[in-house]
N, C-alpha and C positions, 0 to 999 in steps of 0.2 A: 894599700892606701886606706887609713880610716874615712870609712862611712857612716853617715847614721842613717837608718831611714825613719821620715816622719809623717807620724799619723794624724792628721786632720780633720776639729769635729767643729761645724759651724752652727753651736747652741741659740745662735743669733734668731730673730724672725725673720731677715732681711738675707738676700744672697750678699756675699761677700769676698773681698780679695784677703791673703793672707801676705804677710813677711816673717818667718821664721827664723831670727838668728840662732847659729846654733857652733857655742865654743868646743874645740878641744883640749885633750891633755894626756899628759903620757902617763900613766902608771904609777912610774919611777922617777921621775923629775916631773912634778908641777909648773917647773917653769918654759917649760915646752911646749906652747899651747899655738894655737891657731885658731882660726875662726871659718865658716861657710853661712851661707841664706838660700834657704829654700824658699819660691816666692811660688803660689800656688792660689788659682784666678776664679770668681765665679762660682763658688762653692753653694750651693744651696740650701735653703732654711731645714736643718735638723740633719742635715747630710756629713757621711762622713767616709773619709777616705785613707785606706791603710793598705798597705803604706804609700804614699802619695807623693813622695818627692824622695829622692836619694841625697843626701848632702856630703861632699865629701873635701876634706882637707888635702891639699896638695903637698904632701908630706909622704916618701916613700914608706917609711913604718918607724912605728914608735917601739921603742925597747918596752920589754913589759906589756905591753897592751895597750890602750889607750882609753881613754873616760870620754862621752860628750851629753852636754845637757843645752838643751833651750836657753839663752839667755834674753832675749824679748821677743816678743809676737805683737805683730803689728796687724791689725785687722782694721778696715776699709771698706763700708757699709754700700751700695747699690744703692 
């Protein structure tokens, strides 16, 4: 199953919540994608955490391997 796992740094001054989208994609076909959110609570000023959420696409295996990037981060100030 692809996983990504994501590392979390809150440059903020303020504790904060996170939302991490985060797409996949297969190697070999781009049009094979999916999506996961890692949401990760409470984070504190300059703190950081790695890796800190596992994110994983409900897809037995992708031919080739698979690609996954961040596509938005949602952050939620205390």
């Amino acid at each position: 199953m692809p996983t990504a796992f994501v590392v979390v740094s809150n440059h903020s001054t303020v504790a904060s919540d996170y939302v991490i989208h985060i797409a996949f994609g297969s190697k070999d076909d781009p049009t094979d994608t999916g999506a996961g959110v890692a949401t990760v609570s409470n984070i504190a000023p300059g703190q950081i955490l790695s890796p800190s959420q596992r994110v994983s696409w409900g897809h037995d295996d992708l031919p080739g391997g698979f690609t996954c990037k961040a596509t938005q981060v949602d952050r939620h100030a205390h």
